[in-house]
Each structure stands twice: as structure tokens, then as C-alpha cells.
C-alpha positions in Angstrom: 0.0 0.0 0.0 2.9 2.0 1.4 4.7 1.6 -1.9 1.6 2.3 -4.3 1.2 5.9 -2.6 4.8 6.9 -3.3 4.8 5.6 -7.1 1.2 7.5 -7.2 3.7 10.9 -6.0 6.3 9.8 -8.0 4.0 9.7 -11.2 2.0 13.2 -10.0 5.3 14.9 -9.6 6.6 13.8 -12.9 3.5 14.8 -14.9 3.5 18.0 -13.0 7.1 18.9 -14.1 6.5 17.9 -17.3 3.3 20.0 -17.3 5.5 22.8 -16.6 8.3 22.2 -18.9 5.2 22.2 -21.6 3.7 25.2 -20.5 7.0 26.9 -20.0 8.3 26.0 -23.6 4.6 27.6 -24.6 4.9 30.7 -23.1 8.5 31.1 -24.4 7.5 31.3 -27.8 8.3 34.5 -29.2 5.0 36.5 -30.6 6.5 38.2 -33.7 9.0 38.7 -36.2 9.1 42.5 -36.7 11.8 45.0 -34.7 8.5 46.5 -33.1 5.1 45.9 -33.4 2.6 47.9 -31.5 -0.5 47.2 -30.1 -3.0 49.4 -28.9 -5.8 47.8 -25.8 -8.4 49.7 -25.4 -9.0 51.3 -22.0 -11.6 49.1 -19.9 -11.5 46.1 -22.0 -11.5 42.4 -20.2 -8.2 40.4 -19.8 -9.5 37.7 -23.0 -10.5 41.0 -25.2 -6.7 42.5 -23.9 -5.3 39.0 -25.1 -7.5 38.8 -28.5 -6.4 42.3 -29.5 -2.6 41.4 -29.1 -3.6 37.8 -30.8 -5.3 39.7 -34.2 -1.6 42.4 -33.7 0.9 39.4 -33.1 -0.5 35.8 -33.8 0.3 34.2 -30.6 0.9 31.2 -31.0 -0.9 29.5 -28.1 -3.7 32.3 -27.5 -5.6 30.4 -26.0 -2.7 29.3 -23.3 -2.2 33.2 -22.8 -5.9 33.8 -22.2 -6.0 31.6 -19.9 -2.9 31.9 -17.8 -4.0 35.9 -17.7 -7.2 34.9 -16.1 -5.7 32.9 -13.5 -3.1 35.6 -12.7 -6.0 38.0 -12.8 -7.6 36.1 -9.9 -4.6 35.4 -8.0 -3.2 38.9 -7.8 -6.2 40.7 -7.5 -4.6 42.9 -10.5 -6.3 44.5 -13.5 -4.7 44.8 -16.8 -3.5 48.3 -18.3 -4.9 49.8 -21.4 -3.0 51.9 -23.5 0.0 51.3 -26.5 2.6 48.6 -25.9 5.8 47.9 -27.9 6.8 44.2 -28.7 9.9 43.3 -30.8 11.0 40.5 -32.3 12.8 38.8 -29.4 9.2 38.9 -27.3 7.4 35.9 -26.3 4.2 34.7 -24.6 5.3 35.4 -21.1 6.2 38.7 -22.1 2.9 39.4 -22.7 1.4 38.2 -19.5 4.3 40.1 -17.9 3.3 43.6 -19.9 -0.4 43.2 -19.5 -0.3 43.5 -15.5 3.2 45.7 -15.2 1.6 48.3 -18.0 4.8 47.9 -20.8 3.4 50.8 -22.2 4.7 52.7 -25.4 7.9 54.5 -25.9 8.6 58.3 -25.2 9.8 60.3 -28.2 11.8 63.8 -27.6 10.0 67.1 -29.5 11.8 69.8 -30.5 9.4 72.9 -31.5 11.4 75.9 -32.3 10.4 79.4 -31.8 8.7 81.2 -34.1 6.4 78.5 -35.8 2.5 78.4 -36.9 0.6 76.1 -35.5 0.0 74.1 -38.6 3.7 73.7 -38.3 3.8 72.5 -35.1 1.7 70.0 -35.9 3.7 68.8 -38.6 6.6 68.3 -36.3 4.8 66.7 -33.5 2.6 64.5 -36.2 6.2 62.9 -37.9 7.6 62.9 -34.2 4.8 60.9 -32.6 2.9 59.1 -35.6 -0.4 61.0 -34.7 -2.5 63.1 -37.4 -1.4 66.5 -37.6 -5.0 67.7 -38.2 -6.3 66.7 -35.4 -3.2 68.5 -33.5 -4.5 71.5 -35.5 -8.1 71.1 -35.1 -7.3 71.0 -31.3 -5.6 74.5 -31.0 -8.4 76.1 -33.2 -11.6 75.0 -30.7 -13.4 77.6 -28.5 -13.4 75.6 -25.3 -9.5 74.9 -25.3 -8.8 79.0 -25.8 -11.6 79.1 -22.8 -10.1 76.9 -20.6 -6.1 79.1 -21.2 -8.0 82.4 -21.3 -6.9 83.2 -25.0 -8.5 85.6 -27.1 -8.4 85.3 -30.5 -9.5 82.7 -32.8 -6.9 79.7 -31.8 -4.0 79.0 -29.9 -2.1 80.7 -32.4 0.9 82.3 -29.8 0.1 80.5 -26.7 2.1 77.5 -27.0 5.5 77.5 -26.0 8.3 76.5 -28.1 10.6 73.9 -26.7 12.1 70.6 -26.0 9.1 67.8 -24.7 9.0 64.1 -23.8 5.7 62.8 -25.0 4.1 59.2 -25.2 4.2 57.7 -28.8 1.2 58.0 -30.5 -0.1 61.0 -27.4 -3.7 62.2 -27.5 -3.3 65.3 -29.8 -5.1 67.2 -26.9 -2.7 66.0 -23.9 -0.2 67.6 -26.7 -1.4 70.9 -27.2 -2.2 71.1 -23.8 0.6 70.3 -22.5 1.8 72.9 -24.4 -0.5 75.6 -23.6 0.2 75.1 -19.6 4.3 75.6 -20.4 3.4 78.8 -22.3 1.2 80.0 -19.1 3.9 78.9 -16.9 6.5 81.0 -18.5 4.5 83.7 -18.9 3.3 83.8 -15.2 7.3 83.3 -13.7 8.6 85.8 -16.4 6.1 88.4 -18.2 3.5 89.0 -15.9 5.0 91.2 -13.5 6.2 93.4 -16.5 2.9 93.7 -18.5 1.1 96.8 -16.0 3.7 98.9 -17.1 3.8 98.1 -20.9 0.4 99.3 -21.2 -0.8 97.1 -23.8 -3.3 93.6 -23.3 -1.5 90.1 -22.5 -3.1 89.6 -26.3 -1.1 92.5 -27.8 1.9 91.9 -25.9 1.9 88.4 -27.4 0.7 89.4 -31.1 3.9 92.0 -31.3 6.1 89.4 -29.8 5.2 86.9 -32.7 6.0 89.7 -35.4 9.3 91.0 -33.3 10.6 87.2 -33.3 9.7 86.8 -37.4 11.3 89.6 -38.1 14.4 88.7 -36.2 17.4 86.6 -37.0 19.2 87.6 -33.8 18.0 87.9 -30.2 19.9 90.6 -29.5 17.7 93.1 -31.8 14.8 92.0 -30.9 14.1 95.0 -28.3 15.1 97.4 -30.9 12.8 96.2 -33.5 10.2 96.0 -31.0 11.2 99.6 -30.2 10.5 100.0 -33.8 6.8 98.8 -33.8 6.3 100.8 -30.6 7.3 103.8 -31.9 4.9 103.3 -34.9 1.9 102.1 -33.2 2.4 105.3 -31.0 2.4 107.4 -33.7 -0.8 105.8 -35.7 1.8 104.7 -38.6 0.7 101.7 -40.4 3.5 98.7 -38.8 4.0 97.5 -42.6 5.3 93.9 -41.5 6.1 91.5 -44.1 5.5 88.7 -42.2 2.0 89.4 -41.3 0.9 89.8 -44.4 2.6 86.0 -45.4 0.7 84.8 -42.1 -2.3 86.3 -44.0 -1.8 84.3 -47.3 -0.8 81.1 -45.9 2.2 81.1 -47.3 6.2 81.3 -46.5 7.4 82.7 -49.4 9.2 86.1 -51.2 6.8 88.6 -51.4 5.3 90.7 -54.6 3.9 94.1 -54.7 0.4 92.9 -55.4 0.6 90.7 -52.2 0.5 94.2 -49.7 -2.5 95.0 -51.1 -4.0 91.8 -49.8 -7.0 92.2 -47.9 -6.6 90.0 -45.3 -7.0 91.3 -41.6 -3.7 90.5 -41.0 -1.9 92.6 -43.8 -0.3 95.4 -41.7 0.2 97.2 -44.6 -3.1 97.7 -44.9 -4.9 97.4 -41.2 -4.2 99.8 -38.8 -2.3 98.7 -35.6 -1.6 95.1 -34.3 -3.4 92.3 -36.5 -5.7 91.0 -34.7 -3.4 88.5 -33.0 -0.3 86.7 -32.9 1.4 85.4 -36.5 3.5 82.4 -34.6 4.4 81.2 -31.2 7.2 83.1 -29.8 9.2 82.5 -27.5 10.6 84.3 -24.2 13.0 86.4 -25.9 11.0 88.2 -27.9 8.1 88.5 -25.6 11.1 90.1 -23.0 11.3 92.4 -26.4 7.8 93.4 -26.3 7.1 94.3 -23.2 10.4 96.2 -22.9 10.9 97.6 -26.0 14.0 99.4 -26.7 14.1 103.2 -26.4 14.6 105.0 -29.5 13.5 107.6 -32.0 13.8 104.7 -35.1 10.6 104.3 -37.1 12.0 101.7 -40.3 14.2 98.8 -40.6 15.6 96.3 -43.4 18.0 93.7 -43.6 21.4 94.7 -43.8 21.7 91.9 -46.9 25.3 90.6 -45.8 24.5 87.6 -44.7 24.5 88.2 -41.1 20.8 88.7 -40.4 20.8 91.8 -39.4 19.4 95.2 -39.5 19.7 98.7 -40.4 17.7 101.1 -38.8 16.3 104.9 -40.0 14.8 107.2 -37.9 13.0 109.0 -41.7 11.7 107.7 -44.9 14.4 109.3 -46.8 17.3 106.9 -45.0 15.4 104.2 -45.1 15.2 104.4 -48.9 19.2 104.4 -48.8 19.4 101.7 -47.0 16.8 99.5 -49.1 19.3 100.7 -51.7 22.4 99.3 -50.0 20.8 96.3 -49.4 19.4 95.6 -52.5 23.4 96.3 -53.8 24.5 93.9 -50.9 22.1 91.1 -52.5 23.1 91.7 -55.7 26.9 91.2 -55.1 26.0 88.1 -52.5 27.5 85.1 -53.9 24.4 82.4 -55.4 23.9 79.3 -53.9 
């Protein structure tokens, strides 16, 4: 009898190791032959919906093994699974997916660089290649009435209010967690360095912002950047039209040279046309030139034009008659400027 019982526990122990050598050798199967495959599980869905999603992505090749084995886990730990993007590669298996469904092995980060002095619709360009999301929707996003509410922006987007720099965003981000992000490290800035300084400009946060956008597309340098915004002051004060190029390209749509028939444009932006500030910002500008803008230099200059040499910058006139002489000497400059 004695004997019978220990070959009975002999035999269980046996098929119980070789159980789990099976189910081991199962669950280290890898799951898919690409570097990276992604696979997105939708937030609130069960742990055998989480498993057939990744099943349709991947093809495991025991699914039903994984299903399974998740449940049990499920029970045991008391844990629920996380929704959201996760990365497998090539050298992934089974286990690996039991292991990334209860630890969240979420999606990669990806590093943003948005430099100052962009549209929007640029912007979203950058962050749509950068993060594999639509850039329309990035767009659409910075253009609705309840997200300019919810920031306190006037105007008719976010157009200004978002701050250039470096981020760290999820691959694939929610376009709004984007822009809103964003929009909370422009107010941030502008509460630690700008507010205390805007009483005393005695313009709007709006204006302040819509002159800094034009100060920092008209500037190659930051180290003109007060006196061009000196410039624009001086002009505004005066009731002179501010005749910026580049709102009258924010006004077209377009990035390009300029022709004579484009300043008659009548877009509400063309500030050869319009009186005073357009009706708001041309780009997003950064610190610098909002600095500029609410401490414009002091001066008695009223025009400005590129010196033509190469270097990006500018030559000032306080009169119409030497600014004509120096659209002359740069136009002479451009002409004897080697071509690419």
C-alpha cells in the first residue's frame, strides 16, 4: 500500500514537471518577427479581449494558453490589466505578454523639438512625424473655443500660446494631452517671467503676445529683438501703419518672397493695410521676444531692413528718406551676394 502511494507521488510529480516544462516552452514562444510591433488595448477592455487584440496584432501562437494563464493571474493577484499602447519586438514571447499586460509595458517616449517662431499648422507637422499622430487633429485641437476658454486666450486659436521647446511625449499621445501640454508651459512662463512686467507696458496680454510673434519673425538675432520692437512701438504710438512682411505672409498662408500685389492683400492681418496690431499673434514666440515686447527698446527709429550681408541683421532709420538708402544698399548687398 505504502509503496503504491509513493509511485502514485512519484507519477504526480513527474507529470506535473513535465506539465511545466510544456507550458513553459509555450509561453517562451516569441509572438512576432518585426523589430517593433505595436498594439493598442483599449482602455476598460477584459483580460480575454486585452489577449485577442494582441492575438489579431501578433499571432500568438498558443492564445488560448495566454488567455488563460491571464485569467488565472488576474484572480490570484487581484490585479487588473493596463490599457494603452505597448511595444513588442522580435525577441518577445508569450510570457512577455502576461508580464506587460499586469506591469503596463506601455509605449515608448519620443523627444519634440518645437522651435520658436512657428504656426501652428507647423507644429503639428513636427509633432505628427515625431509621434505618428495626425497632424490635423493636433490642429483642429488648437483652433476650438473651449481649449482657448479653458487658457483664457483671445483670439481665434492658440495661435501664440504655445511654447516653443524641447518635450518628452508618449508615442502616439492624444493630440489634446499635446497641445495642452503645451499651452500650460506657455502659461507657466509667462506667469514666472512676463506678468510682472505687462502693468507697465500698457498694452493687453493679447497684444503683448501678437507684437512678440512679429518681433521674433522679423528677427534673426535675439539681440535686436528690443530694438525692433522699439520700432513697432514707436509706430503704433504714432498711428503709422506697422507694414510687417511677415504678417501679411501669415495672412496668405504662405512662407514665401513677397510681390507688390501681395501688400494689397486684404486679409486682416496685412499690416500694410490694417491699422495697428493684427488682430493676433502670426507664430508662437518664444521668451525672448516677448522680454522684447514688453520692454521695447528706447529710440526715435521708425523703419528697418536687412542689412543683406549675410548676417541677419538690421539697419535702422529714424526718416523715410534713409530708409530708402538703405533698401538701396541692401538691394546692392544682395546683388553682389555670392548664389547658392
Amino acid at each position: 500500500m505504502r509503496n503504491r502511494l509513493v509511485r502514485f507521488i512519484l507519477a504526480a510529480a513527474v507529470l506535473l514537471a513535465l506539465a511545466a516544462a510544456v507550458l513553459w516552452w509555450q509561453l517562451s514562444r516569441r509572438i512576432t518577427d518585426d523589430p517593433q510591433r505595436f498594439v493598442y488595448v483599449p482602455r476598460g477592455s477584459s483580460v480575454v479581449a486585452a489577449v485577442d487584440t494582441i492575438d489579431a496584432q501578433c499571432s500568438l501562437p498558443s492564445a488560448s494558453l495566454v488567455s488563460l494563464s491571464a485569467r488565472v493571474l488576474a484572480r490570484l493577484s487581484g490585479r487588473t490589466i493596463q490599457s494603452g499602447w505597448y511595444v513588442f519586438t522580435d525577441t518577445s514571447t508569450q510570457l512577455d505578454v502576461l508580464k506587460a499586460l499586469f506591469s503596463g509595458h506601455l509605449r515608448p517616449t519620443r523627444r519634440v523639438t518645437i522651435p520658436e517662431g512657428l504656426h501652428i499648422r507647423e507644429i503639428g507637422g513636427i509633432v505628427a512625424r515625431a509621434l505618428d499622430i495626425d497632424s490635423a487633429s493636433f490642429v483642429d485641437i488648437a483652433e476650438r473655443d473651449s481649449v482657448q476658454r479653458s487658457f483664457g486666450v483671445e483670439g481665434t486659436s492658440m495661435e501664440g500660446y504655445l511654447k516653443p521647446d524641447t518635450y518628452e511625449f508618449f508615442w502616439r499621445e492624444d493630440a489634446t494631452v499635446v497641445v495642452t501640454r503645451m499651452a500650460r508651459e506657455f502659461q507657466s512662463m509667462w506667469n514666472r517671467e512676463c506678468e510682472g512686467l505687462l502693468a507697465s507696458s500698457g498694452r493687453t496680454k493679447h497684444e503683448i503676445v501678437t507684437l512678440a510673434s512679429i518681433v521674433q519673425a522679423e528677427a534673426a538675432t535675439t539681440s535686436e529683438m528690443p530694438r525692433i520692437a522699439g520700432v513697432y512701438a514707436n509706430r503704433l504710438s504714432r498711428g503709422m501703419r506697422l507694414e510687417a512682411d511677415p504678417t501679411v505672409q501669415y495672412g496668405l498662408g504662405q512662407r514665401r518672397r513677397l510681390l507688390y500685389r501681395d501688400l494689397d492683400d486684404a486679409s486682416r492681418y496685412n499690416t500694410y493695410v490694417v491699422e495697428g496690431l493684427p488682430p493676433g499673434p502670426i507664430n508662437n514666440p518664444g521668451l525672448e521676444a516677448l522680454r522684447a515686447a514688453l520692454r521695447p527698446e528706447e529710440h526715435d527709429y521708425l523703419f528697418f531692413v536687412a542689412r543683406g550681408d549675410g548676417s541677419g541683421l538690421h539697419t535702422f532709420a529714424r526718416n523715410g528718406q534713409e530708409h530708402l538708402l538703405n533698401v538701396r544698399r541692401y538691394r546692392r548687398n544682395r546683388s553682389l551676394a555670392p548664389r547658392p
